[in-house]
C-alpha atoms as an extended CHARMM CRD file, in Angstrom:
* protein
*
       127  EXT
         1         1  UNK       CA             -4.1180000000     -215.2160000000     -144.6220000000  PROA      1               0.0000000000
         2         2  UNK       CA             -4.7970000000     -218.7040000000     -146.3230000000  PROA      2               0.0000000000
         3         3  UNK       CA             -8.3360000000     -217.6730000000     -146.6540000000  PROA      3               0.0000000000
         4         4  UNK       CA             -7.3040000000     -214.2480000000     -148.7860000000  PROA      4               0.0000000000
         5         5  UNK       CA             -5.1110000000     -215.8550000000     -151.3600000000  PROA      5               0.0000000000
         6         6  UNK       CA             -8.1720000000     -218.4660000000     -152.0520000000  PROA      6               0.0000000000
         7         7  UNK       CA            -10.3500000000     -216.0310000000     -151.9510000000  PROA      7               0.0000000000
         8         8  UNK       CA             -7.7260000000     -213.8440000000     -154.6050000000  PROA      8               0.0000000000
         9         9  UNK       CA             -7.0890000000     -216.5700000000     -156.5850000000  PROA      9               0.0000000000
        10        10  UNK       CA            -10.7140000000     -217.4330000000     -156.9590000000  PROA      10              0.0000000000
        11        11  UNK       CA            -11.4170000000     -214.3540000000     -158.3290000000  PROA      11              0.0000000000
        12        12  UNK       CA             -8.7180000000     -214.2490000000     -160.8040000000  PROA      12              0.0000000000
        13        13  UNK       CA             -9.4380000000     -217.1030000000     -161.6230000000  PROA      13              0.0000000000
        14        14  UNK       CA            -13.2900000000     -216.2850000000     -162.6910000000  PROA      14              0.0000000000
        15        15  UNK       CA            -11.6730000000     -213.2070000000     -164.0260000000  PROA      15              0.0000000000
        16        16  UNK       CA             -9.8290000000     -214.7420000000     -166.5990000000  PROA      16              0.0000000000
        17        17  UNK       CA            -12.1820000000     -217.5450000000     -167.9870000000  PROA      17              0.0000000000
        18        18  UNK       CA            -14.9690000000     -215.3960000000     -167.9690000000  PROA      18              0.0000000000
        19        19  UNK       CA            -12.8740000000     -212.7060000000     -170.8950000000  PROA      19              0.0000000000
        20        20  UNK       CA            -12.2790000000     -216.3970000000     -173.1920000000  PROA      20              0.0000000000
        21        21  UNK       CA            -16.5610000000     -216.0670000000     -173.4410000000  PROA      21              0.0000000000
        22        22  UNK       CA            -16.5310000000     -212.7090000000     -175.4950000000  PROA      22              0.0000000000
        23        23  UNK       CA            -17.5580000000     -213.0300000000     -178.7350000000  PROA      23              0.0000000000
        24        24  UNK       CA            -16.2900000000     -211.4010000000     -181.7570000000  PROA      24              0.0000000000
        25        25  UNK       CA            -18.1750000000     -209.0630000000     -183.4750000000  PROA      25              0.0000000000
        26        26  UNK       CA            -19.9420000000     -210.2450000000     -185.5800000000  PROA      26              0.0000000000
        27        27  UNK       CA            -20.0640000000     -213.6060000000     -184.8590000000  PROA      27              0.0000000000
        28        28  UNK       CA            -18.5020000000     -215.5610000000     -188.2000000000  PROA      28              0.0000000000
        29        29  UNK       CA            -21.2320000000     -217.8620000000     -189.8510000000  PROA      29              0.0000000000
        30        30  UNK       CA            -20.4160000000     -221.7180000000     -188.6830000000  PROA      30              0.0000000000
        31        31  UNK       CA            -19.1500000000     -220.8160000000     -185.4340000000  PROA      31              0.0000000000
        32        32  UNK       CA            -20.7210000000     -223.3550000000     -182.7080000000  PROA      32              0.0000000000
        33        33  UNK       CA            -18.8100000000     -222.8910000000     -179.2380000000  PROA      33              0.0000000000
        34        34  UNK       CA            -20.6580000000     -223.5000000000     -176.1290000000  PROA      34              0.0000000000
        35        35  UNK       CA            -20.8310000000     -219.7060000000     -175.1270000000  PROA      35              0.0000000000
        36        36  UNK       CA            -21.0020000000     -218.1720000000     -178.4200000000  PROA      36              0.0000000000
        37        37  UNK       CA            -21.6930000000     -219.1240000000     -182.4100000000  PROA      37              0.0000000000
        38        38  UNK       CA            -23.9100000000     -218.6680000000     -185.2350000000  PROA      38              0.0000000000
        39        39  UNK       CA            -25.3380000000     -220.7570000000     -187.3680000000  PROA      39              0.0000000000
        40        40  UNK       CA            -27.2430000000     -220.6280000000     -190.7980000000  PROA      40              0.0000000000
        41        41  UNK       CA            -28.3930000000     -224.6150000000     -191.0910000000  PROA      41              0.0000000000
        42        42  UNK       CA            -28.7030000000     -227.0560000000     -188.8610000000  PROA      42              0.0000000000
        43        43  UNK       CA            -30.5030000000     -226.9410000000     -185.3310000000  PROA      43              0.0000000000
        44        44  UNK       CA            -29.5740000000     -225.7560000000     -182.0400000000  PROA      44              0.0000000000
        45        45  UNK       CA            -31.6360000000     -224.8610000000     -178.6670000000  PROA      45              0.0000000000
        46        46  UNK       CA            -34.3180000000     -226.9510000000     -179.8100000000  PROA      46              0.0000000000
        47        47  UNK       CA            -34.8710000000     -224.2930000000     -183.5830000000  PROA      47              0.0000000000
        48        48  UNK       CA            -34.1270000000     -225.7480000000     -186.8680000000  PROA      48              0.0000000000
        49        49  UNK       CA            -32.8600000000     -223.3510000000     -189.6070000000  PROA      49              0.0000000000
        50        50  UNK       CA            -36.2140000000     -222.8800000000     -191.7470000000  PROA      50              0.0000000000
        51        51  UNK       CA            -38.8330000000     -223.3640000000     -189.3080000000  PROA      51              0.0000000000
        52        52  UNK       CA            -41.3340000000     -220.8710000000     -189.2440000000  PROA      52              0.0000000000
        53        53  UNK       CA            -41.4230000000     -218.0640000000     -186.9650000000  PROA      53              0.0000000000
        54        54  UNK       CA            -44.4570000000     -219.1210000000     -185.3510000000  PROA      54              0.0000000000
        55        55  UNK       CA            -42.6590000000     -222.7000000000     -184.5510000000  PROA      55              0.0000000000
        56        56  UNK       CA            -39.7300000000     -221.6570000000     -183.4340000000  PROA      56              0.0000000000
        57        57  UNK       CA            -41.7500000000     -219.1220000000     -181.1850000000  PROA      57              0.0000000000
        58        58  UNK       CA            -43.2630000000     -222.7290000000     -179.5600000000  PROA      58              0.0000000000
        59        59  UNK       CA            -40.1750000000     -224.3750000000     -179.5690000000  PROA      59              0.0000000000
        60        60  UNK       CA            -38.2240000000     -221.6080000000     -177.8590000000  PROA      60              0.0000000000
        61        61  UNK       CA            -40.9780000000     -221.0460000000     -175.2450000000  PROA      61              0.0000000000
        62        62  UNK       CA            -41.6260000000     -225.2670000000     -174.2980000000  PROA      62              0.0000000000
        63        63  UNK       CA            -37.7720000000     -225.3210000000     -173.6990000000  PROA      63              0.0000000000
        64        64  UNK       CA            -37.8930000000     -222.8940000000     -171.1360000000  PROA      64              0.0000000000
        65        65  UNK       CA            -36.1760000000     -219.9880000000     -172.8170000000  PROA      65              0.0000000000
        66        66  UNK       CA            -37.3620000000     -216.2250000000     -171.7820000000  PROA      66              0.0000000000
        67        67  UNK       CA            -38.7930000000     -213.9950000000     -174.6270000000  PROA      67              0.0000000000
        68        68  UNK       CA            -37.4760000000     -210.5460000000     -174.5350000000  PROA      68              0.0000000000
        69        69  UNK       CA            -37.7790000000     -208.7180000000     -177.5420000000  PROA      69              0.0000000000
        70        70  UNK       CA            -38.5080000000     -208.5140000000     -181.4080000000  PROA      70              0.0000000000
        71        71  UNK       CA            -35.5790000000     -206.9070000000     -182.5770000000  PROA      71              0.0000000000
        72        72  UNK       CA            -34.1420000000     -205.0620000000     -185.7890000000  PROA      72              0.0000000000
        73        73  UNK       CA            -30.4700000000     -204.7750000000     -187.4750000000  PROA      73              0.0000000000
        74        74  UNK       CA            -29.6850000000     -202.0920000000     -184.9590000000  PROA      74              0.0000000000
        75        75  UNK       CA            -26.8180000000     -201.8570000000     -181.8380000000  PROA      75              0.0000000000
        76        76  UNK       CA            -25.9840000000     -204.9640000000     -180.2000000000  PROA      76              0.0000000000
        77        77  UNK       CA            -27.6810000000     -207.0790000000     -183.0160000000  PROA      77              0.0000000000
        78        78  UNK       CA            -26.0890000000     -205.7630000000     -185.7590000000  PROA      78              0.0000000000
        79        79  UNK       CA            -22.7950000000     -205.9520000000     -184.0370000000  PROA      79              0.0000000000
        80        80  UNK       CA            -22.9640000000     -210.0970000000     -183.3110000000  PROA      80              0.0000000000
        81        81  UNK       CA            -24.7600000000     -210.8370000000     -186.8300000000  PROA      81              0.0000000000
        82        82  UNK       CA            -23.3890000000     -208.3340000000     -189.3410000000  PROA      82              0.0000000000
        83        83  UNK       CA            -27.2490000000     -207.8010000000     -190.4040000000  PROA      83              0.0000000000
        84        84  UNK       CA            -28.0550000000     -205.1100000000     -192.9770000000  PROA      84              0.0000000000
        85        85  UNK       CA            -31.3640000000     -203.6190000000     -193.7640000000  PROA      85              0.0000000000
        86        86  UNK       CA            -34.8100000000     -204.5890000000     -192.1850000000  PROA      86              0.0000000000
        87        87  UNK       CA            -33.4380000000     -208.2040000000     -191.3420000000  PROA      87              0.0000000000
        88        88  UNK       CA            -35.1490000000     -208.8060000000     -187.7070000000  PROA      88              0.0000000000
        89        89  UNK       CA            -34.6670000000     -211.3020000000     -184.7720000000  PROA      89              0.0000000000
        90        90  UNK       CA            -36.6000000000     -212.5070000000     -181.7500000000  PROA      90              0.0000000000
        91        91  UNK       CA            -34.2770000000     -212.4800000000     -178.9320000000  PROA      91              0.0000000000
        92        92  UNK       CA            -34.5510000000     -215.3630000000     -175.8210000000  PROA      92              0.0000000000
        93        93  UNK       CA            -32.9530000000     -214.8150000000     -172.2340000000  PROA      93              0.0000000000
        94        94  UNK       CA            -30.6220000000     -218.1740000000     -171.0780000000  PROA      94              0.0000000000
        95        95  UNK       CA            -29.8020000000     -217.9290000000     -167.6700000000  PROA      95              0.0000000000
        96        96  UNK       CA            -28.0150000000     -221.3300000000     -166.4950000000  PROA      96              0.0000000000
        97        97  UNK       CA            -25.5710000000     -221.7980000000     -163.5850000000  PROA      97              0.0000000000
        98        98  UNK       CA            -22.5800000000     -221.0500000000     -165.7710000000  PROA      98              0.0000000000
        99        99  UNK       CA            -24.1240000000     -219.1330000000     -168.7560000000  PROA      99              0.0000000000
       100       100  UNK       CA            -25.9340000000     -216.4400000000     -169.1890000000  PROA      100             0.0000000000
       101       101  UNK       CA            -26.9670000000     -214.1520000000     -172.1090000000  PROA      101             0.0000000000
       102       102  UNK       CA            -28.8800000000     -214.3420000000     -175.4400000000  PROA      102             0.0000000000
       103       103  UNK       CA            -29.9810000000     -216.7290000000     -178.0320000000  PROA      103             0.0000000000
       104       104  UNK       CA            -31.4060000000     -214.6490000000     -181.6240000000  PROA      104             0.0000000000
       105       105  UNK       CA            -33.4450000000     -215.8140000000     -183.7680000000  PROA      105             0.0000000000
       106       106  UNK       CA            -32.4820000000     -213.7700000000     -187.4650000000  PROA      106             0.0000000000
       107       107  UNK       CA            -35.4920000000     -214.2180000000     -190.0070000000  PROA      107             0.0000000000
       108       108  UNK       CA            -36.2550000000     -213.2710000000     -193.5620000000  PROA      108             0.0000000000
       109       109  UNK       CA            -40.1130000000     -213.8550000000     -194.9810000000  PROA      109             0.0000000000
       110       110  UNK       CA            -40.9250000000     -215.3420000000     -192.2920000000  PROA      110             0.0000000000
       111       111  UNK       CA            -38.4480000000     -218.5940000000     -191.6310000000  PROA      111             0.0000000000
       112       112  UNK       CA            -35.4570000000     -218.8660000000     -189.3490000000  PROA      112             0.0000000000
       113       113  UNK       CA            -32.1680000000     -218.1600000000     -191.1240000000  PROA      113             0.0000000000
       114       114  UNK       CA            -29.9100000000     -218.4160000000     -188.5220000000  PROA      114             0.0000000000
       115       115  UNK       CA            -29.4430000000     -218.6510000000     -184.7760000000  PROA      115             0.0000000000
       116       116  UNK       CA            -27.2120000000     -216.7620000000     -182.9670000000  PROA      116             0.0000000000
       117       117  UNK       CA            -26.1350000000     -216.5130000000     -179.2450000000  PROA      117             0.0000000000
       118       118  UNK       CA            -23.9600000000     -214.8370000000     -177.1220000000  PROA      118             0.0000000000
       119       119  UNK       CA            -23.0960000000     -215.9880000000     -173.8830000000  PROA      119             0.0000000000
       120       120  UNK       CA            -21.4280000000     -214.9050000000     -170.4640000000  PROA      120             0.0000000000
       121       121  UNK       CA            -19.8320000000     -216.9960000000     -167.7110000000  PROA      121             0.0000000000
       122       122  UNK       CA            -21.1140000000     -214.5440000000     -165.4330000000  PROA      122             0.0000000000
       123       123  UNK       CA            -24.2020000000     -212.5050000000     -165.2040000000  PROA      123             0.0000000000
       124       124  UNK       CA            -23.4280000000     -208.8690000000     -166.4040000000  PROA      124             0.0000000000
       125       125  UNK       CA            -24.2620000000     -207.0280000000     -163.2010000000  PROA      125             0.0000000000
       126       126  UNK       CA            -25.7100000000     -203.4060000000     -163.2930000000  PROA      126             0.0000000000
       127       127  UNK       CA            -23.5420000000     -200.7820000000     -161.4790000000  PROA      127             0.0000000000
């Protein structure tokens, strides 16, 4: 019996910390919380605000992050950033022992405008 109200509370538990890791949509310029922000200066994940494409491509990649996809201001991107028009991201896979999700990468002409990510405490899991 000791081992099902653990196991219960474990669960709740994992339950309830993992719905504190949603982030709003869109994510409000200047947030920086471990599982979810965005930024327009500064650096974070290794990316400065400004670098070029083509660096932050290197950057992203040395650190170990997982390319998935040049993306536009459609669906799930345009509900975490707020983008409008043909504004367009690279998106990076982080999967960590208590974080998973995606880090964006917005650009305009070329250079890093902000950085975005939106993080998990547990892997989404496909039913």
């Amino acid at each position: 019996m000791k081992i099902v109200w653990v196991g219960l509370g474990a669960l709740l538990l994992a339950a309830s910390v993992s719905g504190c890791t949603h982030a709003p949509k869109p994510i409000p310029v200047g947030t920086n919380s471990y599982y979810y922000g965005r930024i327009d200066a500064g650096s974070k994940f290794g990316v400065t605000v400004g670098d070029t494409r083509e660096t932050a491509r290197a950057r992203m990649t040395k650190a170990g992050y997982a390319y998935n996809a040049d993306i536009g201001c459609e669906n799930f991107f345009k509900d975490i950033s707020g983008c409008a028009g043909d504004e367009r991201a690279d998106s990076y896979s982080l999967k960590e022992a208590v974080r998973h999700g995606n880090i964006d990468l917005q650009y305009r002409d070329g250079r890093v405008v902000a950085i975005l990510w939106d993080f998990n405490l547990l892997p989404s899991v496909d039913l």
